[in-house]
C-alpha positions in Angstrom: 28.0 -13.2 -20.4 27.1 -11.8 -24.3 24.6 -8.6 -24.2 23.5 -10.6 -27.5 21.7 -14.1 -27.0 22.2 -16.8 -29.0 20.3 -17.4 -32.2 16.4 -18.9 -31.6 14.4 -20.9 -34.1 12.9 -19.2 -36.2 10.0 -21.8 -36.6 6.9 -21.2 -35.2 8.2 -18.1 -33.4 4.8 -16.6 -32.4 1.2 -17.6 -31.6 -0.1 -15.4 -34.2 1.7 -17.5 -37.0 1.4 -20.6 -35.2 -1.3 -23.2 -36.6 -3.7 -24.8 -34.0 -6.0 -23.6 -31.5 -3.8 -24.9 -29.0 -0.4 -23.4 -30.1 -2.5 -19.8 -29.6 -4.2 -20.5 -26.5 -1.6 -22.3 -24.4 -0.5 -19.6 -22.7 -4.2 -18.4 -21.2 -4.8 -21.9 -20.6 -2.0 -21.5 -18.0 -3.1 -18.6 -17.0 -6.4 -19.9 -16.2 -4.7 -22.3 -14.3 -2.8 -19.9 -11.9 -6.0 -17.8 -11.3 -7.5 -21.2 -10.4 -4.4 -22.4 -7.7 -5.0 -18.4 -6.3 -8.1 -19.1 -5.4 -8.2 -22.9 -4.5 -4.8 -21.2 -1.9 -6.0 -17.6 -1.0 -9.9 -19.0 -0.2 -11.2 -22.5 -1.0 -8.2 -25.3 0.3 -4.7 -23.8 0.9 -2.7 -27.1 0.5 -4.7 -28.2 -2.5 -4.0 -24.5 -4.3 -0.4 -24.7 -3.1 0.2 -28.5 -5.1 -1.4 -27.0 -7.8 1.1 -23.8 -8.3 3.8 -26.9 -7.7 3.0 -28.9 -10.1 2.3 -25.7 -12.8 5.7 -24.3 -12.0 7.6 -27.5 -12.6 5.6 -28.3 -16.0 6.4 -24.5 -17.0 10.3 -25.1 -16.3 9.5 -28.4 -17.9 7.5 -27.1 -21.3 10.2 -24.3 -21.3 13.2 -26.3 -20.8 12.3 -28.9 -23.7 12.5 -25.2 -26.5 14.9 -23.6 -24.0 16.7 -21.6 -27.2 13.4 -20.7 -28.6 11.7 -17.0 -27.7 8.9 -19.3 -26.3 10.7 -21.8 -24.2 12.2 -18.8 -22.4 8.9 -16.6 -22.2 7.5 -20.3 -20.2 10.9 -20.2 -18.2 9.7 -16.5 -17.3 6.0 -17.1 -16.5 6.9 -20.3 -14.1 8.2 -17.7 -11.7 4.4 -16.8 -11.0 3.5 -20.0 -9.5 6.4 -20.2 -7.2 5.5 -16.8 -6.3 2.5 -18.1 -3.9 4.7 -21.0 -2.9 7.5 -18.9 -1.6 4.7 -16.3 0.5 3.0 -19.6 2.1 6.5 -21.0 3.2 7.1 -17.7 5.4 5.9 -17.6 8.8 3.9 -14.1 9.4 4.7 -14.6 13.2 8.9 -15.1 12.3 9.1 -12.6 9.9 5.7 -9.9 11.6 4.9 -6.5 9.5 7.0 -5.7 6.8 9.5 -7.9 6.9 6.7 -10.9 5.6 6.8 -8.2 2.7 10.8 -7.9 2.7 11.5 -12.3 3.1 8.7 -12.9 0.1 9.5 -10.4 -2.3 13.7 -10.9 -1.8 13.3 -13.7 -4.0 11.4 -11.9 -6.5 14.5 -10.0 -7.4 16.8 -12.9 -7.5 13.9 -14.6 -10.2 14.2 -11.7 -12.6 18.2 -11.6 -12.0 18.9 -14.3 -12.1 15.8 -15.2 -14.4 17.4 -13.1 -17.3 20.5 -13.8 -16.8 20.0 -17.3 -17.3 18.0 -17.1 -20.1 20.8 -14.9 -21.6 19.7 -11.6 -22.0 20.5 -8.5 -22.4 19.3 -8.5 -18.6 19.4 -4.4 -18.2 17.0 -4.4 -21.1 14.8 -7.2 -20.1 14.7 -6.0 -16.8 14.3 -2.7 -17.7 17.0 -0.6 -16.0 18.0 1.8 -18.2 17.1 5.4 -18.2 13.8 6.0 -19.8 13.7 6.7 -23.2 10.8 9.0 -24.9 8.7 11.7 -23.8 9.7 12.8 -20.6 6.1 13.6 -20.1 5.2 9.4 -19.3 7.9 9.1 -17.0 6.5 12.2 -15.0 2.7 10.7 -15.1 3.2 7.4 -13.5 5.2 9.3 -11.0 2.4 11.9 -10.3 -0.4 9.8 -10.1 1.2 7.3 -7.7 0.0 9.1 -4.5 -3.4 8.8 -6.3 -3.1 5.1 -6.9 -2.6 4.2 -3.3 -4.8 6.3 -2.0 -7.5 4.6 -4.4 -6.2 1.1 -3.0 -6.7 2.3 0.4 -10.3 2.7 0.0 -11.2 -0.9 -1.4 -8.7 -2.6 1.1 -8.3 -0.9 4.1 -5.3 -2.6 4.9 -3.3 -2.4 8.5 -0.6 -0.4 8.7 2.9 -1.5 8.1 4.3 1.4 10.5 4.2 2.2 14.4 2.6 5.2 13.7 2.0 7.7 10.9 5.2 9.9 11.8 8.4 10.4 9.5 10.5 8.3 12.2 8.1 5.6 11.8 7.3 5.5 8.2 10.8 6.4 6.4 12.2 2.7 7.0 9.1 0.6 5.9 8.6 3.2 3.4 12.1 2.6 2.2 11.5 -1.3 2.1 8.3 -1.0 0.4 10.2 1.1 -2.5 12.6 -1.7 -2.8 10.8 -4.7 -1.9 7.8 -4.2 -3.4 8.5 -1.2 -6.1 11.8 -3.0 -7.6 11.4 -6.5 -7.0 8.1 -7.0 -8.5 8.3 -4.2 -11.6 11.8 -6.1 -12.4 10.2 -9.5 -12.6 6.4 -8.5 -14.0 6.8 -5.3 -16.1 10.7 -6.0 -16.5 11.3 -10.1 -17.2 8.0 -11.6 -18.0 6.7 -8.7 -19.7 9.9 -8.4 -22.0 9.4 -12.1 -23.1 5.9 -12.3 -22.9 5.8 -9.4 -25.9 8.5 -11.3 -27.8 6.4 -14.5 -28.0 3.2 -13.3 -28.2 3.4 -9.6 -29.3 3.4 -6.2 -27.5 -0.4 -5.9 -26.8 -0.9 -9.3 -26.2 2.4 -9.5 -24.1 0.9 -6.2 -22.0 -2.7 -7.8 -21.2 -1.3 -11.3 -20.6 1.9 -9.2 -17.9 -1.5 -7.0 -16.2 -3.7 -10.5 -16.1 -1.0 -12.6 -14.5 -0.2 -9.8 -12.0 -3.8 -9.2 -11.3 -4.7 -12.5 -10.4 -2.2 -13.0 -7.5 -3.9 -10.1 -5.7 -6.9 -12.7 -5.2 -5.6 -13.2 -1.9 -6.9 -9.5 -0.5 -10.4 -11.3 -0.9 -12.2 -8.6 -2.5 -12.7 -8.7 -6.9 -12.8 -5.1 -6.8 -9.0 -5.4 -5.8 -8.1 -7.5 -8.4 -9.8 -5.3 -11.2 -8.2 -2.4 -9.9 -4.6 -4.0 -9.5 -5.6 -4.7 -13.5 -6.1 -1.5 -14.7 -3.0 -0.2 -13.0 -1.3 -2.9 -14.0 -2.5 -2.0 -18.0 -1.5 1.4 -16.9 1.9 0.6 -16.0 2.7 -2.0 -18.5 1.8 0.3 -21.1 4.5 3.0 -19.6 6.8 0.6 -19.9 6.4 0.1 -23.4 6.8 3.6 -23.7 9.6 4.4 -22.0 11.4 1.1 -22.4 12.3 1.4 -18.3 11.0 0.2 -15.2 12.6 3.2 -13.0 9.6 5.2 -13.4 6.8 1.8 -12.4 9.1 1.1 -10.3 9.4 4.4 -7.9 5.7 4.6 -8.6 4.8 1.5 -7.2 6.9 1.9 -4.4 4.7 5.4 -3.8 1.9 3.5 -4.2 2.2 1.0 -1.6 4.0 3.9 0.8 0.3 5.6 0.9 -1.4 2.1 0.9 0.1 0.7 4.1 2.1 3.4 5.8 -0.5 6.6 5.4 -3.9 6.3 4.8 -3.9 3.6 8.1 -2.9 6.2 10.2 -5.5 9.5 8.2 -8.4 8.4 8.3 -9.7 12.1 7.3 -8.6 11.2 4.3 -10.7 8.8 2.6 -13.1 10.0 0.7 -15.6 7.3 1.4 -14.7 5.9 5.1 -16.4 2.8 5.1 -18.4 2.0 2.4 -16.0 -0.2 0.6 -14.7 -1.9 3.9 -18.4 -2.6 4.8 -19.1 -4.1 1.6 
């Protein structure tokens, strides 16, 4: 397949230039939408919220299929993933696959969306993706990396999650820890910061593309139940979308998020001495 993809229309090629409120404000709309199914399938009715993603995935393969050679028939192609996202975790059975491999079964097909995903959409999919060496400062690649630690260990103290290991030792951690990297760092940086983010800026600019990647990913953390998650998970998400416009690489979000979720679920269960504020955040 050509690193180059085929030539798109060149009418109407953004929402900026587009005429009509509804040409700008499509995409939100959708977005509204998916923040709607999370909650009608993380709190209100499960099988109401889970016909609802349905039905928004097929109409986003649909809307994007009908301008497939366009910039924004492919950046709907991209975003349709995020419906089937909740689909996918609601047709795995916590008791078949216990722990983390409910982690490892829904977020294998994460990395088969943004492979395939770009792929399909033909382009240049180590770019889209982001997996190429990070370009830039090498001062950006080293701050996501450093304040992971800090980012988990800030999750831990709104969630409180159980752990994901026996115990807090190195023999029990190092393979969920492992799986978290991959399963959770690489699958979902290559399909949010990596596929939809790439084609999310191309149809709707870099900033715009950023806010509307950290919004998307944001709202399918309503299902922890708590809205101090969800604006936390934003503002790393801003954080992290914004390093990978820097650095033009998801290695670094990547590895970081992996961290991230290493402290989250296999650490901080397991230390309680280390939260800062034991159980203010849990009571509440």
């Amino acid at each position: 397949m050509s690193l180059q993809h085929p030539p798109l229309a060149t009418v109407d090629e953004s929402p900026a230039t587009a005429s009509g409120f509804w040409a700008r404000g499509e995409p939100w709309f959708y977005l509204g939408i998916l923040g709607f199914s999370e909650l009608l399938s993380d709190l209100l009715a499960p099988l109401a919220g889970v016909w609802l993603h349905a039905m928004l995935a097929v109409w986003l393969v649909v809307r994007g299929g009908q301008q497939l050679r366009t910039v924004r028939g492919r950046f709907y192609i991209a975003i349709s993933t995020m419906a089937m996202i909740r689909i996918i975790s609601f047709a795995i059975s916590p008791t078949l696959a216990p722990g983390i491999w409910y982690y490892v079964s829904a977020e294998f097909p994460l990395m088969l969306f943004a492979l395939i995903g770009a792929q399909s959409l033909d382009l240049p999919w180590k770019s889209a993706l982001g997996m190429v060496w990070p370009q830039g400062w090498p001062g950006w690649t080293l701050l996501v990396l450093l304040t992971s630690p800090l980012i988990g260990w800030g999750e831990a103290h709104i969630l409180h999650p159980p752990p994901l290991s026996a115990n807090g030792s190195l023999a029990a951690v190092w393979l969920p820890a492992l799986l978290l990297v991959v399963f959770t760092g690489f699958s979902e940086e290559w399909l949010f910061r990596g596929l939809i983010q790439t084609t999310a800026s191309q149809w709707l600019g870099p900033r715009a593309g950023l806010w509307f990647t950290a919004v998307g990913w944001s709202l399918l953390h309503i299902g922890w139940n708590s809205a101090l998650d969800v604006l936390y998970v934003f503002l790393v998400g801003i954080f992290w979308c914004w390093i990978r416009a820097k650095t033009r690489s998801t290695w670094a979000t990547a590895l970081s998020h992996g961290a991230a979720n290493i402290v989250l679920f296999c650490l901080m269960p397991w230390h309680p001495g280390w939260y800062l504020i034991p159980t203010f955040w849990h009571t509440l």
